[in-house]
C-alpha positions in Angstrom: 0.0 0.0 0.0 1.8 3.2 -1.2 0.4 6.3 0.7 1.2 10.0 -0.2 2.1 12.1 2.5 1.4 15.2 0.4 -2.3 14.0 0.3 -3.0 14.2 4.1 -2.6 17.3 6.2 -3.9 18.3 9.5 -4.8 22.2 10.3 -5.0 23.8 13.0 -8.6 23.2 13.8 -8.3 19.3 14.0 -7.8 17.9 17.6 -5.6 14.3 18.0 -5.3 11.7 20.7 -3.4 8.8 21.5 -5.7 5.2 21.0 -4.3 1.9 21.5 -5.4 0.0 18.8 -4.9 -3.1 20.6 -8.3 -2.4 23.3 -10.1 0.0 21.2 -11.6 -1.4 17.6 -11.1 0.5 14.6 -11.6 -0.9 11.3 -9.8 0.0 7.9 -11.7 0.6 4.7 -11.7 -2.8 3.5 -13.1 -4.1 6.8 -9.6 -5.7 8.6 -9.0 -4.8 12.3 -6.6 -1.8 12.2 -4.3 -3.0 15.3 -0.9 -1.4 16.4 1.2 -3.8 14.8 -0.5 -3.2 11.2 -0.4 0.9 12.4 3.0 0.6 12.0 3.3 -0.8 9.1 1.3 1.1 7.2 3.1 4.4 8.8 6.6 3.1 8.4 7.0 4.0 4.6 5.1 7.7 5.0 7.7 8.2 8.0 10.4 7.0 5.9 9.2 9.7 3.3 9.1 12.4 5.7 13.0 11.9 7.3 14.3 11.2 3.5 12.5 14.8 2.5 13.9 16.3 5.9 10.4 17.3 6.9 11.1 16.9 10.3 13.3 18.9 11.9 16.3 17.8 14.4 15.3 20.1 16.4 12.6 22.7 18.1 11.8 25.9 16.3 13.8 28.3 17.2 11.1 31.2 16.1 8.8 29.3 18.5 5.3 27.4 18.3 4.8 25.2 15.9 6.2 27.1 12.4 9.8 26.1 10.7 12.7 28.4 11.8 14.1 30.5 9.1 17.0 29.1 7.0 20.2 31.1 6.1 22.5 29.1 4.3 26.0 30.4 2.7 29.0 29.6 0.5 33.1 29.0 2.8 35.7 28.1 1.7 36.7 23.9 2.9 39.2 25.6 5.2 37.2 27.8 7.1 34.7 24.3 7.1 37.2 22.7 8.2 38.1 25.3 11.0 34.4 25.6 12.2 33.8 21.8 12.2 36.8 21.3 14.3 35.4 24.5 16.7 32.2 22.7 17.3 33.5 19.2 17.6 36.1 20.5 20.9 32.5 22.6 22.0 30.8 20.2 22.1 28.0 21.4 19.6 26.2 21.2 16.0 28.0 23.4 13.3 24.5 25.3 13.0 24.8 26.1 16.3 27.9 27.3 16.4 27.4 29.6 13.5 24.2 30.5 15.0 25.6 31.9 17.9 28.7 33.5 15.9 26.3 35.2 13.8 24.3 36.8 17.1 27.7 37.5 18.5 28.5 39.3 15.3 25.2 41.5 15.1 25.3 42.3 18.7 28.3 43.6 18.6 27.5 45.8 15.3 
């Protein structure tokens, strides 16, 4: 069964919960018991879609809510790469993060 993410959406208006499928019946559209195992299966390959698209992020938004953070994204040369990989790595911390917080250091100090 081949399911298209783009095809399903869920606004803001729609409420969700939690149901274990294993106590409470739900049936699928051709009549077979819908049970967690089977949940799984059918959501593996839409989930699969959704990491290989990058649709969901490593991380919380750093604008806040529920809405994508902004993306910046720039050309450096492999040695300053190289530099600012090697920076993060000793700190500890993500290359976006580090250049995150250069960039804020940078415009506070302007």
């Amino acid at each position: 069964m081949n399911i298209d993410p783009e095809k399903f959406t869920i606004g803001p208006d729609v409420t969700t919960e939690d149901v274990d499928l294993d106590t409470e019946e739900a049936r699928l559209s051709n009549g077979t018991r819908l049970t967690e195992l089977r949940a799984g299966e059918i959501a593996r390959p839409t989930l699969a879609e959704i990491r290989r698209r990058n649709l969901v992020p490593g991380r919380k938004s750093l604008t806040g809510g529920s809405t994508h953070s902004p993306r910046v994204q720039f050309r450096v040369s492999e040695e300053i790469l190289h530099r600012a990989e090697e920076r993060a790595e000793a700190e500890g911390k993500s290359l976006s993060a580090l250049a995150r917080e250069a960039l804020e250091r940078y415009l506070e100090a302007s």
